[in-house]
C-alpha positions in Angstrom: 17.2 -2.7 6.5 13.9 -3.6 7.3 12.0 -7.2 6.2 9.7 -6.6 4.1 5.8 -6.3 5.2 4.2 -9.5 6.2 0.8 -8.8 4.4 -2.2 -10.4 5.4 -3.5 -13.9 3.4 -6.6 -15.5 3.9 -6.7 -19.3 3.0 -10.4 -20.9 2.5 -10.6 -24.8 1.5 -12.5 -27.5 3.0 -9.9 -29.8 2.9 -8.6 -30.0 5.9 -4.7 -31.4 4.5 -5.2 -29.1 1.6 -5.7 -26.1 3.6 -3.1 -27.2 6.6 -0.4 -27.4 3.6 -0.7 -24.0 1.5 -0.7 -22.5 5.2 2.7 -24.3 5.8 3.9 -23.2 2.6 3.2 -19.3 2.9 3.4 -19.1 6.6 6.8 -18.0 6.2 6.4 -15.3 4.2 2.3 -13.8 5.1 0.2 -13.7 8.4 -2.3 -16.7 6.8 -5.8 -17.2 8.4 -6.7 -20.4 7.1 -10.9 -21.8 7.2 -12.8 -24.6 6.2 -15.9 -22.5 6.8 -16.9 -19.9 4.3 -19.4 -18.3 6.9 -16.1 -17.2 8.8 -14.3 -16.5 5.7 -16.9 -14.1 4.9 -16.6 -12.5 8.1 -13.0 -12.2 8.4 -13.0 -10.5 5.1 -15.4 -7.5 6.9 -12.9 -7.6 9.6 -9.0 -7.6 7.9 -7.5 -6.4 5.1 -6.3 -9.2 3.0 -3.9 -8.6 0.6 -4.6 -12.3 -1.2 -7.5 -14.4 -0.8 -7.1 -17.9 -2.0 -10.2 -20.5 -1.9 -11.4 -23.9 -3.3 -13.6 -23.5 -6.1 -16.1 -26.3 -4.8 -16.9 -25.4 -1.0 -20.2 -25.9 0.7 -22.9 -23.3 1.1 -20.4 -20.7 -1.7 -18.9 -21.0 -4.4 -14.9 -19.9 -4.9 -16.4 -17.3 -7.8 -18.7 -16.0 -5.2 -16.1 -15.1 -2.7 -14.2 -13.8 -5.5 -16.9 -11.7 -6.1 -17.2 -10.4 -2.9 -13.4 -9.7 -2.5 -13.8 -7.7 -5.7 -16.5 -5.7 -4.1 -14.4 -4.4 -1.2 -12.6 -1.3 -1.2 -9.3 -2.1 -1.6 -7.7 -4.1 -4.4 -6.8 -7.5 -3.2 -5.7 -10.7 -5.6 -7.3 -14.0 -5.5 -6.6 -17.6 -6.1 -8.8 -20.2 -7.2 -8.4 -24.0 -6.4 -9.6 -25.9 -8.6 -10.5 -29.8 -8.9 -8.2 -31.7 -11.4 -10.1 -31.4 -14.7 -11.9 -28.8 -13.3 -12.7 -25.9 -15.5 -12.4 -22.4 -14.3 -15.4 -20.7 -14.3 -16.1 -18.1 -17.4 -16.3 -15.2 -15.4 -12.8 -15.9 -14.0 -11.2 -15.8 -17.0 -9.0 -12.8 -17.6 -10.3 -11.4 -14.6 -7.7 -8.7 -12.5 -5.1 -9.8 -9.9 -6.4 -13.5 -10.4 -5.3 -16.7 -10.8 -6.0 -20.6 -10.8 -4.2 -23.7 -9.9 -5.6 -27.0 -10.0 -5.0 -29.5 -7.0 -3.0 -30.7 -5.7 -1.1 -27.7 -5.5 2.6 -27.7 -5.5 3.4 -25.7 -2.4 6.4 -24.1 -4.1 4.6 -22.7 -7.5 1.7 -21.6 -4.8 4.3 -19.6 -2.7 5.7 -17.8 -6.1 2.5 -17.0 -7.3 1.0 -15.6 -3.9 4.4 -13.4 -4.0 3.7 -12.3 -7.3 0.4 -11.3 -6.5 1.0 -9.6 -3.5 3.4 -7.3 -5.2 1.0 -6.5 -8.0 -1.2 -5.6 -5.0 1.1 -3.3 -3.4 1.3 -1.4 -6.7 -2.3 -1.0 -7.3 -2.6 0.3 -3.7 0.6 2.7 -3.8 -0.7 3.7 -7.3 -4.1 4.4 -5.9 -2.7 6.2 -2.9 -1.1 8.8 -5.2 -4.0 9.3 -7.3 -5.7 10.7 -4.5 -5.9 14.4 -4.0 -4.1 15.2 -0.5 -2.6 11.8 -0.1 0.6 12.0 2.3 2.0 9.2 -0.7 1.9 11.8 -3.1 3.5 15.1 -1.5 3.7 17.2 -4.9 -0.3 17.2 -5.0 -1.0 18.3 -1.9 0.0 22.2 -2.0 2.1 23.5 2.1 -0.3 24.5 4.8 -1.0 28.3 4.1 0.1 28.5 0.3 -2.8 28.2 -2.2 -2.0 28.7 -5.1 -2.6 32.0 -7.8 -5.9 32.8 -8.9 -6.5 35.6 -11.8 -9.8 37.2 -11.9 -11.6 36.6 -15.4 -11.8 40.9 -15.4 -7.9 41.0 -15.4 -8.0 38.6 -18.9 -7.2 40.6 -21.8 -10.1 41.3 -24.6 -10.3 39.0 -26.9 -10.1 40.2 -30.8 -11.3 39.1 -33.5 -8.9 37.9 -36.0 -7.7 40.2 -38.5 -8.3 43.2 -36.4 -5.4 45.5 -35.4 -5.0 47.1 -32.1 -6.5 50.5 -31.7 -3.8 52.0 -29.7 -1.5 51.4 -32.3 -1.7 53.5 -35.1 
């Protein structure tokens, strides 16, 4: 049997012991980048597909809503996990959002690893579930007809007349 996929995380905290512990903690389980700098964060997210994105809240030059933003822009679903100071309220727009979720620091590397893995998973869903919604997709065999075979057509000349209701068939009678 296979392992399952390592998927791709990306880890973005200015705190260098902060950052250098949640990459401990889910380096066993995902391929993490880890970044202070959000100017590289930003361009590693044009560069990989990250499955789950997780970022301070207070960084220097962004914001963790903004990245979240931008992840949400991209073209494939990817979750997203906001650090945030103790006390620290969670910004409005990041409530009830889509594959999201918070934890305030210091993160407990063990709740941090469960959550990632329950993200991830959600993540792999949305993309298999997307991957059979679309028309032709090798995920979804049964949509996409065998080379050669299309399938029957009826010319609109070969429907039957319509009638009226309550009218009887002339041939009959």
């Amino acid at each position: 049997m296979d392992p399952a996929p390592r998927h791709h995380l990306l880890l973005l905290d200015d705190d260098a012991a902060a950052l250098e512990a949640a990459k401990a903690a889910l380096a066993p389980r995902f391929e993490v980048e880890a970044t202070r700098s959000p100017t590289q964060a930003l361009q590693r997210l044009r560069e990989v597909d990250f499955w789950v994105v997780c970022s301070a809240q207070r960084l220097v030059g962004l914001t963790g809503l903004e990245l979240y933003e931008r992840v949400r822009a991209g073209a494939r679903p990817a979750a997203f996990v906001l650090f945030t100071a103790p006390g620290e309220s969670a910004p409005e727009e990041f409530a009830g959002a889509e594959l999201a979720s918070i934890l305030e620091k210091p993160v407990d590397s063990a709740r941090l690893v469960r959550l990632v893995e329950q993200l991830d998973r959600l993540v792999q869903m949305r993309r298999n579930l997307a991957a059979v919604a679309r028309p032709g997709s090798r995920a979804n065999p049964q949509l996409t007809p065998p080379s050669g075979i299309r399938p029957p057509t009826r010319e609109v000349g070969s429907l039957p007349a319509a009638r009226p209701p309550g009218k009887t068939d002339p041939s009959k009678g």
